[in-house]
PQR file with spaces between the fields and no chain letter, atoms N, CA, C, O and H, PARSE charges and radii, in Angstrom:
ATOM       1  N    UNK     1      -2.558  -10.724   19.099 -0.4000 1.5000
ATOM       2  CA   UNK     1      -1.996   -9.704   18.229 -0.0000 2.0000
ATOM       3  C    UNK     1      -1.184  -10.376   17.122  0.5500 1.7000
ATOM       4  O    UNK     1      -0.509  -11.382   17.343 -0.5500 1.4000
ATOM       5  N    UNK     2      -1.265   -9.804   15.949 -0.4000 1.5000
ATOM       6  CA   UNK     2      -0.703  -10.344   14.562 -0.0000 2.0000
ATOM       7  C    UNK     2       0.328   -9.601   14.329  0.5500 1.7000
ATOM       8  O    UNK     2       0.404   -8.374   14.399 -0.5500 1.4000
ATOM       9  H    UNK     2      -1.812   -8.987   15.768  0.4000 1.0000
ATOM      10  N    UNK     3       1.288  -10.516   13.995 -0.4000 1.5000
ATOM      11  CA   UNK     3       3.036   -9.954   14.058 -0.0000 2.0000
ATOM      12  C    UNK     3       2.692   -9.391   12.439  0.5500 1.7000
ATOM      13  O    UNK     3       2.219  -10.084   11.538 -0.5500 1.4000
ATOM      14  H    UNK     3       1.226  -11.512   13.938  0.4000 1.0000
ATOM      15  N    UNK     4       3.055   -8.006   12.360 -0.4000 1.5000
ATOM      16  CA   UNK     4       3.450   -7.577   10.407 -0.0000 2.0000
ATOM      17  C    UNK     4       4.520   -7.406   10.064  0.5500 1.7000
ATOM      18  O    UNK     4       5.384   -6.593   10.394 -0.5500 1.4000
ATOM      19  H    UNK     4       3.440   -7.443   13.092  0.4000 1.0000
ATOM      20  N    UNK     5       4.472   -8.361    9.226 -0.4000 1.5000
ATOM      21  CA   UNK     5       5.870   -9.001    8.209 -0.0000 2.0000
ATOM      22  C    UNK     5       5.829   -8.089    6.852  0.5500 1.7000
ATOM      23  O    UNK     5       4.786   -7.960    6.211 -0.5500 1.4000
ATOM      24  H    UNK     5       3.770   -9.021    8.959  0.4000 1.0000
ATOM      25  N    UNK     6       6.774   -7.611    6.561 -0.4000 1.5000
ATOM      26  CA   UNK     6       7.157   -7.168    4.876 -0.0000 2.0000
ATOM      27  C    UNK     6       6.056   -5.530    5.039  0.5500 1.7000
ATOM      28  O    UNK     6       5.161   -5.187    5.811 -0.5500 1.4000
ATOM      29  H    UNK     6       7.621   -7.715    7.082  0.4000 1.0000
ATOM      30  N    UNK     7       6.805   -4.836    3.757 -0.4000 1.5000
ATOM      31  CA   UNK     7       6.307   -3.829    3.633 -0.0000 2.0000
ATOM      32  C    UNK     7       4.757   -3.494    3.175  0.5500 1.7000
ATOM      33  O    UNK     7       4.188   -2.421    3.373 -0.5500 1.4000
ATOM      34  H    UNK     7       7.532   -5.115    3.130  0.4000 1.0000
ATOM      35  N    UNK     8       4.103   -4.863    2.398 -0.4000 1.5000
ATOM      36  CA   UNK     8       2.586   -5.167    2.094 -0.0000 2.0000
ATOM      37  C    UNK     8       2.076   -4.611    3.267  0.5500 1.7000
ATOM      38  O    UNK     8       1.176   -3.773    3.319 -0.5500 1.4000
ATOM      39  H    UNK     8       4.566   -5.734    2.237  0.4000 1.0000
ATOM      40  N    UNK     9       2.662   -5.088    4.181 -0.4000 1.5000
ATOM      41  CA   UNK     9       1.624   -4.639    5.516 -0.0000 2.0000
ATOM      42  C    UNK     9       0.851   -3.170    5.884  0.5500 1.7000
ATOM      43  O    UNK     9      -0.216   -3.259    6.491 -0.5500 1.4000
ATOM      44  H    UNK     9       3.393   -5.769    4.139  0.4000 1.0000
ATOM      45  N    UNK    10       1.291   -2.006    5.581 -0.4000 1.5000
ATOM      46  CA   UNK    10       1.506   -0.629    5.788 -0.0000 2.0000
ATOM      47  C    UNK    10      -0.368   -0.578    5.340  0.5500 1.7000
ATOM      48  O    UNK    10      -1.170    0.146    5.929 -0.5500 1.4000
ATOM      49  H    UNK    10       2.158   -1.933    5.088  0.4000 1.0000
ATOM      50  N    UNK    11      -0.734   -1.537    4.175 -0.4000 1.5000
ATOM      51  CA   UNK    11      -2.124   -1.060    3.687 -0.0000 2.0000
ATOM      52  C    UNK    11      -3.344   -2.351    4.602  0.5500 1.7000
ATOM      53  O    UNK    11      -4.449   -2.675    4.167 -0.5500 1.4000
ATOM      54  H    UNK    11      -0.083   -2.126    3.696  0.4000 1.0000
ATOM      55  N    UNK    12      -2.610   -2.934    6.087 -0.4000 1.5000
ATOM      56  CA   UNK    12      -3.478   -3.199    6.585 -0.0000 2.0000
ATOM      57  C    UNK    12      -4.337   -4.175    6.026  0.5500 1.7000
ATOM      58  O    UNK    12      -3.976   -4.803    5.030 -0.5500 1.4000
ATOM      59  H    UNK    12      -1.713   -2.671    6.440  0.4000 1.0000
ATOM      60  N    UNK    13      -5.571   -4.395    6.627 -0.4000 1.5000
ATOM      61  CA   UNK    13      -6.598   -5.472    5.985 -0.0000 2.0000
ATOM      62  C    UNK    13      -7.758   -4.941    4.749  0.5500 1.7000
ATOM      63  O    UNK    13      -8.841   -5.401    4.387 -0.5500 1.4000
ATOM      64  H    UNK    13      -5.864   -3.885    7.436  0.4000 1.0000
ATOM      65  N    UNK    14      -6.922   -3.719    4.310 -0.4000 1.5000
ATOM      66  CA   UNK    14      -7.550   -2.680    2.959 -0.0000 2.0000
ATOM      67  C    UNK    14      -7.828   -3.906    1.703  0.5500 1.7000
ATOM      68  O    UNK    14      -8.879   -4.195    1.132 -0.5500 1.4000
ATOM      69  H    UNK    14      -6.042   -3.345    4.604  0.4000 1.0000
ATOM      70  N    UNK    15      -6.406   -4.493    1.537 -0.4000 1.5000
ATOM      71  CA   UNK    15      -6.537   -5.033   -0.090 -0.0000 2.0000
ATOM      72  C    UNK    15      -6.400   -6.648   -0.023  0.5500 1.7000
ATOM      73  O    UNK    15      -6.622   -7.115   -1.140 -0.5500 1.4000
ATOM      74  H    UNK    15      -5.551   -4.258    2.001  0.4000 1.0000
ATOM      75  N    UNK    16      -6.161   -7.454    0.754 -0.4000 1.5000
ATOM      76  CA   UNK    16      -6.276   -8.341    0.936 -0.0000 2.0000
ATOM      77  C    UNK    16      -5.035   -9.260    1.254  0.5500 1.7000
ATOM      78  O    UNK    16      -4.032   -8.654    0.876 -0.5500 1.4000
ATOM      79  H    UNK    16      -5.981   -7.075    1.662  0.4000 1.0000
ATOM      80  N    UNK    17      -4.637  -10.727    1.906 -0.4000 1.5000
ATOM      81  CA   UNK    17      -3.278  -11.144    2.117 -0.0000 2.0000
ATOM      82  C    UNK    17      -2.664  -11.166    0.774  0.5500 1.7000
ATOM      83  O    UNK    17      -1.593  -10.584    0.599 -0.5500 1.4000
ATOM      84  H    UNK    17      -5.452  -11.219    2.213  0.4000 1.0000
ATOM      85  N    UNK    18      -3.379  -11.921   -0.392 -0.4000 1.5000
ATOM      86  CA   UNK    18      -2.358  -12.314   -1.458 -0.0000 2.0000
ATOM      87  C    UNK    18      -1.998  -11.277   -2.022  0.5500 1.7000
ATOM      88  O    UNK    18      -0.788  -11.153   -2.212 -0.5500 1.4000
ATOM      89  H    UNK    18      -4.249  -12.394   -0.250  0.4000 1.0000
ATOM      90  N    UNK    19      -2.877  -10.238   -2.456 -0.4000 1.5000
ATOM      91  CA   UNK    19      -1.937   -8.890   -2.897 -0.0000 2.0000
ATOM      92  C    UNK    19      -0.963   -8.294   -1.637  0.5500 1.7000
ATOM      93  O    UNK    19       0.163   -8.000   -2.037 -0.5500 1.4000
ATOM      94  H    UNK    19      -3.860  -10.338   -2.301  0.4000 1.0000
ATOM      95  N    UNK    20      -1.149   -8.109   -0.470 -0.4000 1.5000
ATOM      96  CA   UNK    20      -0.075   -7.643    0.486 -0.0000 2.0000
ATOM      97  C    UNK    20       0.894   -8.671    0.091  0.5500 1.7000
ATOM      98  O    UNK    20       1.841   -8.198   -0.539 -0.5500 1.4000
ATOM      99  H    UNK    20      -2.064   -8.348   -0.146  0.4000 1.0000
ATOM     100  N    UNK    21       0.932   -9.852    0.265 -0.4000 1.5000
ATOM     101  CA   UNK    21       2.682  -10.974    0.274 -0.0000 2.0000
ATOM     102  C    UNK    21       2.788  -10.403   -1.499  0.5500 1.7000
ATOM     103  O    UNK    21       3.967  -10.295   -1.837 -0.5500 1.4000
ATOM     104  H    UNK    21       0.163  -10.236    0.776  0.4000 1.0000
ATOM     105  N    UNK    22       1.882  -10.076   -2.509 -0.4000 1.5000
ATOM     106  CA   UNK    22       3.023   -9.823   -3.848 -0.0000 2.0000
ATOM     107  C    UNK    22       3.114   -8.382   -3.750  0.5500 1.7000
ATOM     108  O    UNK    22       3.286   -7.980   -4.901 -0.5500 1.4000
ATOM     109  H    UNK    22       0.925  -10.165   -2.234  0.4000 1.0000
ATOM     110  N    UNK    23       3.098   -7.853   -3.315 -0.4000 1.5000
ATOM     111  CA   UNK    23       3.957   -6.386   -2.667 -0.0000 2.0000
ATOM     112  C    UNK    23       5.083   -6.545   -1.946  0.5500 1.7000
ATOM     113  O    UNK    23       6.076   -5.868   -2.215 -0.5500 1.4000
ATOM     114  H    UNK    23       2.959   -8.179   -2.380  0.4000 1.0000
ATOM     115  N    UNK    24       5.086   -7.338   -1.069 -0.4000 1.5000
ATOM     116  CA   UNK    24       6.564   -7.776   -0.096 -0.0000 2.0000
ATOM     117  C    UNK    24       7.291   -8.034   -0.689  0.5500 1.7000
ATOM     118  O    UNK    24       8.357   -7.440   -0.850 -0.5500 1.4000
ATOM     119  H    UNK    24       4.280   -7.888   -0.851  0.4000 1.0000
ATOM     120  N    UNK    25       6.862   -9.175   -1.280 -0.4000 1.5000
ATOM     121  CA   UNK    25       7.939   -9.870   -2.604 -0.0000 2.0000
ATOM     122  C    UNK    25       8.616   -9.162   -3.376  0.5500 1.7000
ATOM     123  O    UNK    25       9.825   -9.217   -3.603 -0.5500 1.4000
ATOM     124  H    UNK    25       5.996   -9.658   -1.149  0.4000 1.0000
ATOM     125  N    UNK    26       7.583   -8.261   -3.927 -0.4000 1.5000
ATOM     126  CA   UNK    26       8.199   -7.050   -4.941 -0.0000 2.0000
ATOM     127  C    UNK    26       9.274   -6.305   -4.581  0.5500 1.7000
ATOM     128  O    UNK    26      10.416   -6.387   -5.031 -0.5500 1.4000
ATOM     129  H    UNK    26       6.601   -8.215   -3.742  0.4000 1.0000
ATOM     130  N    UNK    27       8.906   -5.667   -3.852 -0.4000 1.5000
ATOM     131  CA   UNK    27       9.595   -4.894   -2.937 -0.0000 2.0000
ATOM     132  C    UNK    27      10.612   -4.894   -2.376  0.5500 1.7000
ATOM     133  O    UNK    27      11.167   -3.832   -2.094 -0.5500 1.4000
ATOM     134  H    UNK    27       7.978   -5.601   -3.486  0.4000 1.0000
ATOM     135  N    UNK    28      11.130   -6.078   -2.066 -0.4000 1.5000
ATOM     136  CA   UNK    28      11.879   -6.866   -1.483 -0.0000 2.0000
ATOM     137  C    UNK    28      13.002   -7.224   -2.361  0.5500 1.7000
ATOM     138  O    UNK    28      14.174   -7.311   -1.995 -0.5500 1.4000
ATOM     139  H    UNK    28      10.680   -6.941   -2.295  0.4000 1.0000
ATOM     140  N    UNK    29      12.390   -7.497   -3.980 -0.4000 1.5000
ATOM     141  CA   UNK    29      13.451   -7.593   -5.002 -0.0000 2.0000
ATOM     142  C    UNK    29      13.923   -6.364   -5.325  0.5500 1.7000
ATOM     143  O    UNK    29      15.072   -5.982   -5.545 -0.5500 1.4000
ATOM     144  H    UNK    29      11.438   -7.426   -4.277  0.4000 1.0000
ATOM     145  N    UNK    30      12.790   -5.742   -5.324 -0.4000 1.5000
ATOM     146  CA   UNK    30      13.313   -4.275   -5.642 -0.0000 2.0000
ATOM     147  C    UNK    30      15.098   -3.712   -5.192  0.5500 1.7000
ATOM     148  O    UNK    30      16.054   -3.201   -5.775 -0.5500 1.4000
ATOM     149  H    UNK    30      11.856   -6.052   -5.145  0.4000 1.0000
ATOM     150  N    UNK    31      14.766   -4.178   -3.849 -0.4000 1.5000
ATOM     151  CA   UNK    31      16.410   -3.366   -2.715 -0.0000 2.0000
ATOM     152  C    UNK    31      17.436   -4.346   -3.525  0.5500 1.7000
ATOM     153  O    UNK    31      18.395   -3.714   -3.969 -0.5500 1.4000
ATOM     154  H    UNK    31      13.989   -4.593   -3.375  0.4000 1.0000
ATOM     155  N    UNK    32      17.461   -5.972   -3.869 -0.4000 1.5000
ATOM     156  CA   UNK    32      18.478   -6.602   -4.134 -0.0000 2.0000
ATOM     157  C    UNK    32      18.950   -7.376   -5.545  0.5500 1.7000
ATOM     158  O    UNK    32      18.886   -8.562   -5.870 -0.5500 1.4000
ATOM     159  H    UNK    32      16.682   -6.485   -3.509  0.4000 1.0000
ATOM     160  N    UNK    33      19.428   -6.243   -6.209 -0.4000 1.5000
ATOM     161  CA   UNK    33      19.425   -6.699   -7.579 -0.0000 2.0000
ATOM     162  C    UNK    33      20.915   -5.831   -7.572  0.5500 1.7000
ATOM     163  O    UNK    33      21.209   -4.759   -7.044 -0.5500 1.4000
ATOM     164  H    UNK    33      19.480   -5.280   -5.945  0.4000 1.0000
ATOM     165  N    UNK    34      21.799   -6.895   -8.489 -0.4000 1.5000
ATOM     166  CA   UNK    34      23.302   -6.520   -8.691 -0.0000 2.0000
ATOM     167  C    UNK    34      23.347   -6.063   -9.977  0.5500 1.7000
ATOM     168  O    UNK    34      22.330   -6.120  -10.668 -0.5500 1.4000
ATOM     169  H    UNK    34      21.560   -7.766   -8.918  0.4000 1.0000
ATOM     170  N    UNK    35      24.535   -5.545  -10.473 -0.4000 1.5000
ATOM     171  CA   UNK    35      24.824   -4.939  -11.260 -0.0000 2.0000
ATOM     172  C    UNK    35      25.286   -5.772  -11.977  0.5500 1.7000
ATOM     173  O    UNK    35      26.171   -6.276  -11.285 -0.5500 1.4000
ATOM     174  H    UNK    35      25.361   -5.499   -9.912  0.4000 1.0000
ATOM     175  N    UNK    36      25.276   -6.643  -13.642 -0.4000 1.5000
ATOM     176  CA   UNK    36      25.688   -7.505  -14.393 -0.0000 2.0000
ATOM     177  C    UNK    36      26.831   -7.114  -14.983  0.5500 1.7000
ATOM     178  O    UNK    36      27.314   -7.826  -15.863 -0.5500 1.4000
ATOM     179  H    UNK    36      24.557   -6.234  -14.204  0.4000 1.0000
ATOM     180  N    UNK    37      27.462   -5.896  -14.589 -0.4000 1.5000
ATOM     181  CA   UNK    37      29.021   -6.034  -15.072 -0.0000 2.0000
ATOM     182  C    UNK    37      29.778   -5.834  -13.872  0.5500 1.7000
ATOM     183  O    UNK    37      30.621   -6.728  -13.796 -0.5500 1.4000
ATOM     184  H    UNK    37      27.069   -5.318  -13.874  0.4000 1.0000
ATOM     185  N    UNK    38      29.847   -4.935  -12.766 -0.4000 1.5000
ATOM     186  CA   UNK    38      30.494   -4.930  -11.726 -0.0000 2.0000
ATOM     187  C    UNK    38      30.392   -6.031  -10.299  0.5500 1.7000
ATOM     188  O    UNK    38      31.090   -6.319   -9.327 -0.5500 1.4000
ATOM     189  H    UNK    38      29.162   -4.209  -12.827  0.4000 1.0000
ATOM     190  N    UNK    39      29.090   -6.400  -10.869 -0.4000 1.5000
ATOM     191  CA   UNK    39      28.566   -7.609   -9.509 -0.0000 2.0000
ATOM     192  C    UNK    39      28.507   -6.660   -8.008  0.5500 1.7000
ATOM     193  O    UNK    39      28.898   -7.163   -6.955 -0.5500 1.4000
ATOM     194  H    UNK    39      28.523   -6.165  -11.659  0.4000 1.0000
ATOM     195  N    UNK    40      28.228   -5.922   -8.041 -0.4000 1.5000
ATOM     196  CA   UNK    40      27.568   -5.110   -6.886 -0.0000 2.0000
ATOM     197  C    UNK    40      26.228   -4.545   -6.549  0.5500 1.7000
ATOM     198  O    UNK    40      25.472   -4.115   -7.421 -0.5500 1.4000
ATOM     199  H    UNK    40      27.910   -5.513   -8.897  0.4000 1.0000
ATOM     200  N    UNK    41      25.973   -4.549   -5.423 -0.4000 1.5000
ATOM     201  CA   UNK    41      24.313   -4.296   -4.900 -0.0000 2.0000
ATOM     202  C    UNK    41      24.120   -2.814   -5.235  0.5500 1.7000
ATOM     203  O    UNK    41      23.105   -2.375   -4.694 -0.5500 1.4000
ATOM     204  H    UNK    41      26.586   -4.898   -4.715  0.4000 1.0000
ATOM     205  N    UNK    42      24.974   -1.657   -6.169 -0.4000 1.5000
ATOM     206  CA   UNK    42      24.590   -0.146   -5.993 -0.0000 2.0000
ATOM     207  C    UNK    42      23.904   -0.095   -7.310  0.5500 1.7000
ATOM     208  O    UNK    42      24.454    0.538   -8.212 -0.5500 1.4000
ATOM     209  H    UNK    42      25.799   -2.014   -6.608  0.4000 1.0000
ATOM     210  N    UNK    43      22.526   -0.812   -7.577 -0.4000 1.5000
ATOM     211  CA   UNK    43      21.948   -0.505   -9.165 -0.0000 2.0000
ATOM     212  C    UNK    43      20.684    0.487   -8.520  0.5500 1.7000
ATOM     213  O    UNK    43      20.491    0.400   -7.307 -0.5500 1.4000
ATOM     214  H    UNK    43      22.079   -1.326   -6.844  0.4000 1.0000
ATOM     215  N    UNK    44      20.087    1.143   -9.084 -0.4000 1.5000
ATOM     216  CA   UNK    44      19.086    1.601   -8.682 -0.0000 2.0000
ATOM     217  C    UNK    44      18.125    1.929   -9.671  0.5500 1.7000
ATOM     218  O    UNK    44      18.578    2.563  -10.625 -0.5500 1.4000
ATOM     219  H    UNK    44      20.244    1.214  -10.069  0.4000 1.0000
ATOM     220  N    UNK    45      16.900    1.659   -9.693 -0.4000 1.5000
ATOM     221  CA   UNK    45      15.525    2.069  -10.615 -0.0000 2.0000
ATOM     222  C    UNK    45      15.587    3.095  -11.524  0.5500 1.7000
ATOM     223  O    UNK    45      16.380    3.810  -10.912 -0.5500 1.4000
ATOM     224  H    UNK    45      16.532    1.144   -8.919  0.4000 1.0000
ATOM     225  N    UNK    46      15.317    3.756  -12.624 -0.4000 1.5000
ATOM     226  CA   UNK    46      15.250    4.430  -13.160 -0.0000 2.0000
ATOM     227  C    UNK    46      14.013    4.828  -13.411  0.5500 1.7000
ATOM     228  O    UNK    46      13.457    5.721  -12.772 -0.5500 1.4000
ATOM     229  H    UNK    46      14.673    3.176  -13.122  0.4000 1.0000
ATOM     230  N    UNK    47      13.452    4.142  -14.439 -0.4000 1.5000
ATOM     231  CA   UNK    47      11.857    4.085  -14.320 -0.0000 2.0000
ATOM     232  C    UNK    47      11.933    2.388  -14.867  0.5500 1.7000
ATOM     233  O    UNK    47      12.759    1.484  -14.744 -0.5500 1.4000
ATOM     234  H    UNK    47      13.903    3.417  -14.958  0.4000 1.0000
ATOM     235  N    UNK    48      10.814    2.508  -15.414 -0.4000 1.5000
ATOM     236  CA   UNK    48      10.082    0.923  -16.357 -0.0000 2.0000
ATOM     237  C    UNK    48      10.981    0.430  -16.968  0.5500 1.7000
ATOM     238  O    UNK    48      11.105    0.697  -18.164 -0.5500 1.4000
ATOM     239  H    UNK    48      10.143    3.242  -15.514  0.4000 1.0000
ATOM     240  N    UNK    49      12.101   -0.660  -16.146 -0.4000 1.5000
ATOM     241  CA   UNK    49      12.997   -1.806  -17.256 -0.0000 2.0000
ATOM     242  C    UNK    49      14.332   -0.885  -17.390  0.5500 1.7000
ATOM     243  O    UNK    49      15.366   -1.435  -17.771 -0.5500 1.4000
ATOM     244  H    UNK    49      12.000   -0.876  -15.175  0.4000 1.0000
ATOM     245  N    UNK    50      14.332    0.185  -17.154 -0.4000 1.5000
ATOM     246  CA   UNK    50      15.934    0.664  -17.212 -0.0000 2.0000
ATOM     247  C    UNK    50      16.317    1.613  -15.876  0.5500 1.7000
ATOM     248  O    UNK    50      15.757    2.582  -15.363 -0.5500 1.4000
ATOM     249  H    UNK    50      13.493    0.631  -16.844  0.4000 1.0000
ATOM     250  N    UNK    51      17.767    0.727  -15.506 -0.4000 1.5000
ATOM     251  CA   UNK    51      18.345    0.355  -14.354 -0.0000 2.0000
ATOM     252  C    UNK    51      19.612    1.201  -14.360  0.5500 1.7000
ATOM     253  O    UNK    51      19.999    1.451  -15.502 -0.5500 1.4000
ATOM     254  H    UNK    51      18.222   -0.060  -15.923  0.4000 1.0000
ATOM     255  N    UNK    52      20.361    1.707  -13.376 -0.4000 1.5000
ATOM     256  CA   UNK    52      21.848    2.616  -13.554 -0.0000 2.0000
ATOM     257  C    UNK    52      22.553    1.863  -12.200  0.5500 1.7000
ATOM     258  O    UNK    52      22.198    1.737  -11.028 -0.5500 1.4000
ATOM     259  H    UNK    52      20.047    1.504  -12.449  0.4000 1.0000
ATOM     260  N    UNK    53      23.667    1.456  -12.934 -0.4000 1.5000
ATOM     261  CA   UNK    53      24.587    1.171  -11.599 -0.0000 2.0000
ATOM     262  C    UNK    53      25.346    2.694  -11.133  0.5500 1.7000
ATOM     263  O    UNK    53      25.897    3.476  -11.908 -0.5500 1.4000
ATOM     264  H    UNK    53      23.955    1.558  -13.886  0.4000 1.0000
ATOM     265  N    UNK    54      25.195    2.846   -9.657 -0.4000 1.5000
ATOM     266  CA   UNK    54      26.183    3.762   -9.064 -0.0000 2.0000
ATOM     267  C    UNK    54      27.741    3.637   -9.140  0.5500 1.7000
ATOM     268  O    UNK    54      28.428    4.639   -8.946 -0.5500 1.4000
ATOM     269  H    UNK    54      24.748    2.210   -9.028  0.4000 1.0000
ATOM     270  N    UNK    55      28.299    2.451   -9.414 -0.4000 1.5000
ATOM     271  CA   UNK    55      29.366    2.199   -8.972 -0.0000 2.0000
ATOM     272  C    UNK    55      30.077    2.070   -9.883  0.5500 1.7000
ATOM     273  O    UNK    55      31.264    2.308   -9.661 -0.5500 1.4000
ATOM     274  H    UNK    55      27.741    1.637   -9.572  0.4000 1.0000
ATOM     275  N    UNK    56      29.645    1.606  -11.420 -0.4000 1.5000
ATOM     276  CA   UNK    56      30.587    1.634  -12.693 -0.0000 2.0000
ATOM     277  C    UNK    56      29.766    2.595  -13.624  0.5500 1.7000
ATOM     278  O    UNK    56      29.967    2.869  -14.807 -0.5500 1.4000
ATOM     279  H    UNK    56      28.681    1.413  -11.600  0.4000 1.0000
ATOM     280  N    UNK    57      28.836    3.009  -12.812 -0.4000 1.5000
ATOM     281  CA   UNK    57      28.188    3.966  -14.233 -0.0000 2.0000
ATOM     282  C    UNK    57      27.613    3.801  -15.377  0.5500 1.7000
ATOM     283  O    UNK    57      27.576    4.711  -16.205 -0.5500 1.4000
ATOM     284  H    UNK    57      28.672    2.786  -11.851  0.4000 1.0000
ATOM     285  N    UNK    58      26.850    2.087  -15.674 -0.4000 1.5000
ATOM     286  CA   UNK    58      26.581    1.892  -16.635 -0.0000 2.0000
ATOM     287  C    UNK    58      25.169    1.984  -16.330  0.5500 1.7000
ATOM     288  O    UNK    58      24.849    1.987  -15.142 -0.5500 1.4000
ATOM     289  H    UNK    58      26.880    1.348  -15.002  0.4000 1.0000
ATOM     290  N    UNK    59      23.998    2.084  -17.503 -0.4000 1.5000
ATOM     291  CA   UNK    59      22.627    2.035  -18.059 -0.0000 2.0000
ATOM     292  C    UNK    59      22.462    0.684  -18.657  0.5500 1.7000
ATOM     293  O    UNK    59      23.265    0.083  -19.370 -0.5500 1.4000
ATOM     294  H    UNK    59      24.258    2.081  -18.468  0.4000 1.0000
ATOM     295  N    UNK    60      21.146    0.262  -18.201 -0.4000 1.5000
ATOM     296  CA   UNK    60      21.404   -1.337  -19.070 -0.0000 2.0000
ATOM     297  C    UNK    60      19.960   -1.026  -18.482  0.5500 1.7000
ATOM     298  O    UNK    60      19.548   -0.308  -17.572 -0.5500 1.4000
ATOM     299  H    UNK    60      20.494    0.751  -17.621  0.4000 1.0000
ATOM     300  N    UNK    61      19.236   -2.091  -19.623 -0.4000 1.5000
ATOM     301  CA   UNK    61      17.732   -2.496  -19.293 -0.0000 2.0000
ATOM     302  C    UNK    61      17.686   -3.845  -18.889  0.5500 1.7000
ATOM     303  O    UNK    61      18.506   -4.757  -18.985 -0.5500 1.4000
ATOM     304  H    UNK    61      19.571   -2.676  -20.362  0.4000 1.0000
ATOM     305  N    UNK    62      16.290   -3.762  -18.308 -0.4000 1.5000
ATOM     306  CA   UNK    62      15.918   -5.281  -17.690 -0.0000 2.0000
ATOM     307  C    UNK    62      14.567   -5.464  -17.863  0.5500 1.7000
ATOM     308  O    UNK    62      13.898   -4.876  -18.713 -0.5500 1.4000
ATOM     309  H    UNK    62      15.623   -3.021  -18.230  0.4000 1.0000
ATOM     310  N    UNK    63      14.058   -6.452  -16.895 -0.4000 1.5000
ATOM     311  CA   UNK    63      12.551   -6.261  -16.504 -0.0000 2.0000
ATOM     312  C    UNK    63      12.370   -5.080  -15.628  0.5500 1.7000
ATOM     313  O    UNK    63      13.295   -4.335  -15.303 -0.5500 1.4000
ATOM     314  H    UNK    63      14.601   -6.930  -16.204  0.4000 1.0000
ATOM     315  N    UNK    64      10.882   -4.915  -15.185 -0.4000 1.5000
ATOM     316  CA   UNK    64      10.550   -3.692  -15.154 -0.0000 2.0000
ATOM     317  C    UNK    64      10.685   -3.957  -13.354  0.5500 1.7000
ATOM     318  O    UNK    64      10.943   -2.866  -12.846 -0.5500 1.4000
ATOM     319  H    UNK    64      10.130   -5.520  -15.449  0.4000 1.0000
ATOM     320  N    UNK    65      10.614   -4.751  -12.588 -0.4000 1.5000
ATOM     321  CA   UNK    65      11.203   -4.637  -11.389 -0.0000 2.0000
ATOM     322  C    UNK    65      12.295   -5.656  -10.811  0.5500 1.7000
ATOM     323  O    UNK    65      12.280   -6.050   -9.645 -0.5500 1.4000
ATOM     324  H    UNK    65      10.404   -5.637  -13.001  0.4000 1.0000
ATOM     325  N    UNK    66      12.952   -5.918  -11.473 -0.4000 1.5000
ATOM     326  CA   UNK    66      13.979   -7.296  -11.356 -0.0000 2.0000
ATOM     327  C    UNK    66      14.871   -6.671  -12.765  0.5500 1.7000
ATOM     328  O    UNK    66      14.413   -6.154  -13.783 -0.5500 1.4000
ATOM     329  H    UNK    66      12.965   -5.598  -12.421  0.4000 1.0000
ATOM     330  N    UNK    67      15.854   -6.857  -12.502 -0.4000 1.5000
ATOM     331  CA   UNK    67      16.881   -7.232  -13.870 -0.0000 2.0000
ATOM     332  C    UNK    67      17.353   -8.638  -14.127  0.5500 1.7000
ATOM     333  O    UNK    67      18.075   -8.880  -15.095 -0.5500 1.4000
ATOM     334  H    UNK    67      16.226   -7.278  -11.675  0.4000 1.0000
């Protein structure tokens, strides 16, 4: 039995390993990205490249899944 690691996994042997591990990856950055003026983990997605911190309330753009 094959241990499943990272969230890639959910689509099984559908799309293949190297696209499942750059889904994990993604994904994974997704949850841990800080806020560049308060330095805290509460930023959250908006859509494509623009990001809102919970915690000081600012809007700032970035890349589209990483800031």
């Amino acid at each position: 039995m094959v241990k499943k690691k990272g969230s890639g996994n959910r689509f099984g042997v559908r799309i293949g390993k190297k696209l499942r591990d750059k889904i994990s990856t993604l994904e994974a950055r997704l949850r841990k990205n800080k806020c560049p003026f308060c330095l805290r983990n509460q930023v959250k997605r908006l859509s494509k490249g623009i990001w809102f911190c919970n915690k000081c309330k600012n809007k700032f753009t970035g890349k589209a899944y990483s800031i």
